[in-house]
VEXSE-423137 format. One record per residue (C-alpha): residue number from 1; residue in three letters; chain; x, y, z. Coordinates in steps of 0.2 Angstrom, whole numbers. Layout:
N
<pt NUM, ALA, A, <X, Y, Z>>
...
END
This chain:
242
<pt 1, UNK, A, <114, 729, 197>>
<pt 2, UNK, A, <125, 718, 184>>
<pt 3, UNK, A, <122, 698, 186>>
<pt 4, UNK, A, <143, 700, 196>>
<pt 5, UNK, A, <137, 712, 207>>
<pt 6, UNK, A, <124, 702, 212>>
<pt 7, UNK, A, <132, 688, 214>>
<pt 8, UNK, A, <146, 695, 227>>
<pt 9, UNK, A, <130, 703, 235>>
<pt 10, UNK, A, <123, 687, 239>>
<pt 11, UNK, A, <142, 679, 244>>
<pt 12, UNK, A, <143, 693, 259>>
<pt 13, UNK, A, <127, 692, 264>>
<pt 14, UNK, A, <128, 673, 268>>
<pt 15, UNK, A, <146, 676, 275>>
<pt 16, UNK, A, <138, 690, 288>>
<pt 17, UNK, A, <126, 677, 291>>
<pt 18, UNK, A, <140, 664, 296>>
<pt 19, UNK, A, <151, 676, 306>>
<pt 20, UNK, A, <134, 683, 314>>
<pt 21, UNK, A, <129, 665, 321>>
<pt 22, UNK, A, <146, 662, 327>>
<pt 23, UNK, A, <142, 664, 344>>
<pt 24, UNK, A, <128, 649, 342>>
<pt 25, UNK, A, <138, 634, 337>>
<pt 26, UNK, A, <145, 620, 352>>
<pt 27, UNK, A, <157, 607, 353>>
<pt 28, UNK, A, <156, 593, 361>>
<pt 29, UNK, A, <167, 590, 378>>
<pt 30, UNK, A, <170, 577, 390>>
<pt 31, UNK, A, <178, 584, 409>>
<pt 32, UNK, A, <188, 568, 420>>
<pt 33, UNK, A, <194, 575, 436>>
<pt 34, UNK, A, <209, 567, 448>>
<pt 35, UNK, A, <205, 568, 466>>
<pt 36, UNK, A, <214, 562, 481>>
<pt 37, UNK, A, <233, 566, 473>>
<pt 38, UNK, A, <246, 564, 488>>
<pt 39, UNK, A, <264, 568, 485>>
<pt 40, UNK, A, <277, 562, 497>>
<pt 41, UNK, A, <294, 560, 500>>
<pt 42, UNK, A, <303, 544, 500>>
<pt 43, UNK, A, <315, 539, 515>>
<pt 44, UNK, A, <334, 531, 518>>
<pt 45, UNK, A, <335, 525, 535>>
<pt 46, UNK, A, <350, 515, 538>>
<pt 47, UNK, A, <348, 503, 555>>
<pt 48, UNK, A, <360, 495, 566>>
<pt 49, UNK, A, <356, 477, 573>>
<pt 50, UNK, A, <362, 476, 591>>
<pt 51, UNK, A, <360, 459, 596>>
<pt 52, UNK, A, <341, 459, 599>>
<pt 53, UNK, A, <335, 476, 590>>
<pt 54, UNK, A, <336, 488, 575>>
<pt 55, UNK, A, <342, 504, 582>>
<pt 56, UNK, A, <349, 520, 575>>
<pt 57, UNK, A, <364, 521, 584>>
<pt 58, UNK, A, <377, 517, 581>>
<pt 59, UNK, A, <376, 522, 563>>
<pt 60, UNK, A, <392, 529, 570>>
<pt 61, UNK, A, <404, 515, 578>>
<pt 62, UNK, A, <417, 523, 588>>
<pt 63, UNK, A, <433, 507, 592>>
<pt 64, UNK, A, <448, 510, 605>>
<pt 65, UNK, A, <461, 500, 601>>
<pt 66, UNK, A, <472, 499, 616>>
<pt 67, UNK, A, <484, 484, 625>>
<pt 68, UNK, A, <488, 474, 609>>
<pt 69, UNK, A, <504, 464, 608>>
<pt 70, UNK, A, <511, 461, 589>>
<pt 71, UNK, A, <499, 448, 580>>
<pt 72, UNK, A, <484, 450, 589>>
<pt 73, UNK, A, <470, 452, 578>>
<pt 74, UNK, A, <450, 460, 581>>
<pt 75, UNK, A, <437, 458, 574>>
<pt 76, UNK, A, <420, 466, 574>>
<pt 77, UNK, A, <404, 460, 566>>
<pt 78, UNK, A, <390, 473, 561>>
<pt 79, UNK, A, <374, 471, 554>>
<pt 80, UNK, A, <367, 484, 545>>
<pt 81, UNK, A, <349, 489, 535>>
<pt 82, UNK, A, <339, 499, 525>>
<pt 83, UNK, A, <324, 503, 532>>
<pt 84, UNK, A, <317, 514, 522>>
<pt 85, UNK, A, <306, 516, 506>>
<pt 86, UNK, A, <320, 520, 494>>
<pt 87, UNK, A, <334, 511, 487>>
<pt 88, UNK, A, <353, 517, 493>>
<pt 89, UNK, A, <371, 516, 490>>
<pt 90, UNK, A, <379, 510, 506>>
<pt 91, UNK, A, <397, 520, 511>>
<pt 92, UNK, A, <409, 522, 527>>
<pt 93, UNK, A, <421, 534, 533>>
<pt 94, UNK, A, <436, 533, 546>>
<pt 95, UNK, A, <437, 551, 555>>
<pt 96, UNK, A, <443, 558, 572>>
<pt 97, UNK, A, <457, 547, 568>>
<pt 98, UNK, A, <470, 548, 585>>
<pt 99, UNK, A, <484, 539, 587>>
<pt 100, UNK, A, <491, 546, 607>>
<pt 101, UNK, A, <509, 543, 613>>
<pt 102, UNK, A, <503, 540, 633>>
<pt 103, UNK, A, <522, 546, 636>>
<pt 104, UNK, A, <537, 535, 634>>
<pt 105, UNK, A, <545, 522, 641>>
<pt 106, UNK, A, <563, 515, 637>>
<pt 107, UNK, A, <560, 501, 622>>
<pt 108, UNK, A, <554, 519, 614>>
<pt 109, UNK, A, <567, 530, 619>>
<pt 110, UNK, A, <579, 517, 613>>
<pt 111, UNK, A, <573, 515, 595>>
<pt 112, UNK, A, <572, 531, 592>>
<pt 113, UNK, A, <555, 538, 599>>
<pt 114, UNK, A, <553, 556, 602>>
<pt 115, UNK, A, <540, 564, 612>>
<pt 116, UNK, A, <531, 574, 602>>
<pt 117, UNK, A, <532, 569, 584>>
<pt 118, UNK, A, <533, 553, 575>>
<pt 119, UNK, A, <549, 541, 573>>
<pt 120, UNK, A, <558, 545, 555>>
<pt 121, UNK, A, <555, 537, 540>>
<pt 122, UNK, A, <574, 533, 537>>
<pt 123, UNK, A, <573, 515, 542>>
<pt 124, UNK, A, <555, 509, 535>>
<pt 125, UNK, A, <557, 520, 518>>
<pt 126, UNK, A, <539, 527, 522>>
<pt 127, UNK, A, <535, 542, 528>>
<pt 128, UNK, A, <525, 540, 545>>
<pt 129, UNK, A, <512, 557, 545>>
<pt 130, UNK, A, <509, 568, 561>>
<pt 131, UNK, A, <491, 571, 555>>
<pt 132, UNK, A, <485, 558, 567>>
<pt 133, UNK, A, <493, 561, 584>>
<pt 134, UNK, A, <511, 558, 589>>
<pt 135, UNK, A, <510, 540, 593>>
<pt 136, UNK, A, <516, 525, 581>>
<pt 137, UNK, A, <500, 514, 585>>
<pt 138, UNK, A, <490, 519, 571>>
<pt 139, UNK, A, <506, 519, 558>>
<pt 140, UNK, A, <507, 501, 563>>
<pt 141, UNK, A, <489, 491, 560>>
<pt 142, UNK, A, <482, 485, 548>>
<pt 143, UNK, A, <461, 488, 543>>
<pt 144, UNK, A, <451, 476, 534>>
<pt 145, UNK, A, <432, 476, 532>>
<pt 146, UNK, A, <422, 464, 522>>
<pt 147, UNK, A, <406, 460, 515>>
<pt 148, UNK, A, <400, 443, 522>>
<pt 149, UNK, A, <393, 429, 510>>
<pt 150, UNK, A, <377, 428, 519>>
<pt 151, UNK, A, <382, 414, 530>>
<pt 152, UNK, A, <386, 427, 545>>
<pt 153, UNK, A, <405, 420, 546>>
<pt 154, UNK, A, <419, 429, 543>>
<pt 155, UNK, A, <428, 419, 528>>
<pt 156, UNK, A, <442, 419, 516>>
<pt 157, UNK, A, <431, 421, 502>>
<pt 158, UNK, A, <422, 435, 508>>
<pt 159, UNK, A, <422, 452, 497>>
<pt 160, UNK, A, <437, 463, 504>>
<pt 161, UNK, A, <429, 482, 504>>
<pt 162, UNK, A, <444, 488, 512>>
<pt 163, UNK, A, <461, 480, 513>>
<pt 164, UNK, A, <473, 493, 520>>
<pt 165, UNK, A, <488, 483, 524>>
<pt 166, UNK, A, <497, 501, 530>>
<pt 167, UNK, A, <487, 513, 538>>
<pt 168, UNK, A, <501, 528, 538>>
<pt 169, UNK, A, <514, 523, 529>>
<pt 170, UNK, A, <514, 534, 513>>
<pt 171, UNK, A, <500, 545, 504>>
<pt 172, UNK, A, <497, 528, 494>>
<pt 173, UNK, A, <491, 516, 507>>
<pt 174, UNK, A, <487, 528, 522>>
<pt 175, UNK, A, <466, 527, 526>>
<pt 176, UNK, A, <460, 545, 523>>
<pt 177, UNK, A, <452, 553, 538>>
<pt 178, UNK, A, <433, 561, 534>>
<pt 179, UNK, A, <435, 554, 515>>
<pt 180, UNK, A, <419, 544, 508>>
<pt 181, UNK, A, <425, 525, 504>>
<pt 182, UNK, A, <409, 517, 493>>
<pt 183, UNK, A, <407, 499, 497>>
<pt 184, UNK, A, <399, 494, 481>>
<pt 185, UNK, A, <383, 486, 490>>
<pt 186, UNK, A, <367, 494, 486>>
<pt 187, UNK, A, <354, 491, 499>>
<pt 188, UNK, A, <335, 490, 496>>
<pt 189, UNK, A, <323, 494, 505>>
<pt 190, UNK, A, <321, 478, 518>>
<pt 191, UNK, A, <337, 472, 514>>
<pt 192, UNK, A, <353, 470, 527>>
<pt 193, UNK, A, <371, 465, 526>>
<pt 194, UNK, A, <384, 459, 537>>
<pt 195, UNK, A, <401, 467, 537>>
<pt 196, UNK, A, <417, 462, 549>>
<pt 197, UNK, A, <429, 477, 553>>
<pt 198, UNK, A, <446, 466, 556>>
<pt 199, UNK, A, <462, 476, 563>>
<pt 200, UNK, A, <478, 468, 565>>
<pt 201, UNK, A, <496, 473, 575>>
<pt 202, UNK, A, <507, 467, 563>>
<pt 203, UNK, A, <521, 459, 569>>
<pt 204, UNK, A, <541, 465, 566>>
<pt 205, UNK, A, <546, 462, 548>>
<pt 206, UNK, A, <529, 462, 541>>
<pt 207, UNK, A, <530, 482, 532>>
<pt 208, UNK, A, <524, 477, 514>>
<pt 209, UNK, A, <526, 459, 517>>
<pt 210, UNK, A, <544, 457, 516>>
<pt 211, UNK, A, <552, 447, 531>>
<pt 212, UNK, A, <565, 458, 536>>
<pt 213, UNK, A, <573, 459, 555>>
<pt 214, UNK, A, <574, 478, 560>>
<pt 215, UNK, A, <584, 474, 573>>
<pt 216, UNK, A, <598, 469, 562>>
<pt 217, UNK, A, <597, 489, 561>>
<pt 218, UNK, A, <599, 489, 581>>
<pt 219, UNK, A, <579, 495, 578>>
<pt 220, UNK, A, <564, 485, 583>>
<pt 221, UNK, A, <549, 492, 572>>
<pt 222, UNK, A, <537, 485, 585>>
<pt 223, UNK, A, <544, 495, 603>>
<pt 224, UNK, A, <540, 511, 597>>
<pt 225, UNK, A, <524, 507, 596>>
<pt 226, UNK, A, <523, 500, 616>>
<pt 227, UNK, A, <510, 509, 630>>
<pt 228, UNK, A, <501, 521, 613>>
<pt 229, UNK, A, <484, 518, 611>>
<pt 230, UNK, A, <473, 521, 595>>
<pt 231, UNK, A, <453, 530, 597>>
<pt 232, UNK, A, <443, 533, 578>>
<pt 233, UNK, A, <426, 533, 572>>
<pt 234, UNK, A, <418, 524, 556>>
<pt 235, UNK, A, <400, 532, 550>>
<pt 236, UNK, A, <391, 519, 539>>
<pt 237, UNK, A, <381, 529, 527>>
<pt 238, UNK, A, <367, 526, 515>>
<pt 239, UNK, A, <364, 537, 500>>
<pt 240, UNK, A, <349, 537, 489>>
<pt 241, UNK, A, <353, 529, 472>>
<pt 242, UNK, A, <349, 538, 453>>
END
């Protein structure tokens, strides 16, 4: 056998050796387990304040608005939380909006009220919608609701959420029935704020704040409004933040 046969004779035996012994070698290793994993869900759980409790209801605040002369004003004060473990964008919604005609009596009749429908828009230049019912109550407040300072008085300087000076006056200033209105307030968890619902009857000459007499116009915005009554729900909602 040459010196190079040899020498590649020696090189495969030592790498059968190697691959042969393969089987042998170790690494070193080191094992930690993780025991006692729990995964849960966080919660949202908006509560009312009734006057001595938290309580769930009602999350959903059902308001008749009924006997009101021209310039009277409500106002209702709620206090709501976040009870839960998560953090939460806090929202309201005006739905089952009904404004009802309870029939007519003369004031009506004479400024142009028809059973059935809605007076025309040819003297206030908005057009009154039928979506809500045939009565003029509803066309004829105005809704406000604000986020209190902390102080638990309703104030000028409050934060206005919602300032609807016409409720149904045009698809511009009407409030939407079943639409989601964000408040801007985030609530965390253990955290509350106070907000006051205020509804006005605005008085005649009031539409858009321009003091105009209607019954220069032999019509008095105000009459066709007389014996109707109002019914709506707001849902205050909390939804989980990003």
């Amino acid at each position: 056998m040459g010196k190079l046969s040899l020498t590649l004779a020696i090189v495969l035996v030592m790498v059968a050796g190697i691959l042969g012994g393969a089987g042998t070698f170790a690494v070193f290793s080191d094992t930690e387990t993780s025991s006692g994993n729990v995964m849960a869900a966080g919660t949202l759980d908006l509560k009312v304040w009734n006057g001595s409790h938290w309580t769930d209801s009602p999350n959903v605040i059902h308001f008749e608005v009924s006997n009101m002369k021209p310039g009277d004003v409500k106002i209702w004060k709620f206090i709501l939380k976040n009870n839960g473990t998560l953090p939460g964008n806090l929202s309201f919604k005006f739905f089952d909006i009904v404004s009802y005609e309870n029939g007519l009596i003369e004031p009506e009749i004479e400024n142009g009220d028809v059973e059935g429908e809605q007076v025309t828009e040819w003297y206030t230049y908005y057009k009154y919608s039928s979506d809500y019912g045939d009565g003029e109550l509803w066309d004829q407040l105005s809704i406000y609701i604000y986020e209190d300072d902390g102080n638990g008085n309703l104030d000028w300087w409050d934060r206005t959420i919602l300032g609807a000076y016409l409720t149904d006056y045009s698809e511009y200033y009407s409030i939407k029935n079943n639409t989601e209105i964000p408040t801007g307030i985030t609530l965390n968890p253990g955290e509350n704020v106070t907000i006051f619902i205020k509804i006005k009857f605005k008085g005649e000459g009031t539409i858009l704040g321009y003091t105009e007499n209607w019954t220069d116009y032999g019509i008095n915005i105000n009459d066709v409004a007389m014996s109707d009554s109002v019914e709506f729900n707001i849902e205050f909602r909390l939804t989980q933040t990003d």
